[in-house]
C-alpha positions in Angstrom: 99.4 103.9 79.9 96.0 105.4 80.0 93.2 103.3 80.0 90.0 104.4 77.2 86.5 104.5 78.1 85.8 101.1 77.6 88.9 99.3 79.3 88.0 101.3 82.5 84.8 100.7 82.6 85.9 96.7 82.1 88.4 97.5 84.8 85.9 99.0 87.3 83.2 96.2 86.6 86.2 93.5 87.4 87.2 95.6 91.0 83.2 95.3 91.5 80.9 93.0 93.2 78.8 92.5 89.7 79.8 90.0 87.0 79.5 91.5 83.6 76.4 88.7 83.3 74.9 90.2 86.5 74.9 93.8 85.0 73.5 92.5 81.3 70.5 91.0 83.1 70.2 94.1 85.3 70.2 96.5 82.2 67.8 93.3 80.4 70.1 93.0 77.4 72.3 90.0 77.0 76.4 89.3 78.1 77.6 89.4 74.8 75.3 92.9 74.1 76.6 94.3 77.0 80.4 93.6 76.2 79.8 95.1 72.3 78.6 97.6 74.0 81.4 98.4 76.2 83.7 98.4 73.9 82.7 102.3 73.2 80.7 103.3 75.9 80.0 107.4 75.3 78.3 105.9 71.8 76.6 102.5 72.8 74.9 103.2 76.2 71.4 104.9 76.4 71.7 107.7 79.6 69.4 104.6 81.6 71.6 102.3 80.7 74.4 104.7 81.7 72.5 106.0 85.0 72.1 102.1 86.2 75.4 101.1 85.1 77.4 104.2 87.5 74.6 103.3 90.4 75.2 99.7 90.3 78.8 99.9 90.5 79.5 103.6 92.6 80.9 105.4 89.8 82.6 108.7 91.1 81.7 111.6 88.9 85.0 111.8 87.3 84.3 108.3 86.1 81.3 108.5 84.8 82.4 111.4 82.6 85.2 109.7 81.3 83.6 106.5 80.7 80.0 107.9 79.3 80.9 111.5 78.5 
């Protein structure tokens, strides 16, 4: 089964060092913002948000295009 865009970014944050609370106060948004927001990443995230999310967690390339692309 293949994963969408938002249940692999949930997967990646979860494999991460970074809580989900940890990235909200990173981006300045709150927890439940940032989980509304994941739940359709290419249409939710600005490309700053997007641009601190990959750096924060080492997206690869091919990530980041399937999660924010």
């Amino acid at each position: 089964m293949e994963l969408d865009s938002g249940e692999l970014l949930l997967d990646i944050i979860r494999r991460s060092d970074h809580t989900v609370a940890e990235l909200a106060e990173l981006l300045g948004i709150d927890r439940a913002t940032l989980y509304r927001k994941i739940k359709n990443p290419p249409d939710n995230f600005s490309v700053k948000e997007a641009y601190t999310l990959s750096q924060s967690l080492g997206l690869s390339q091919l990530d980041f295009r399937t999660v924010f692309l």
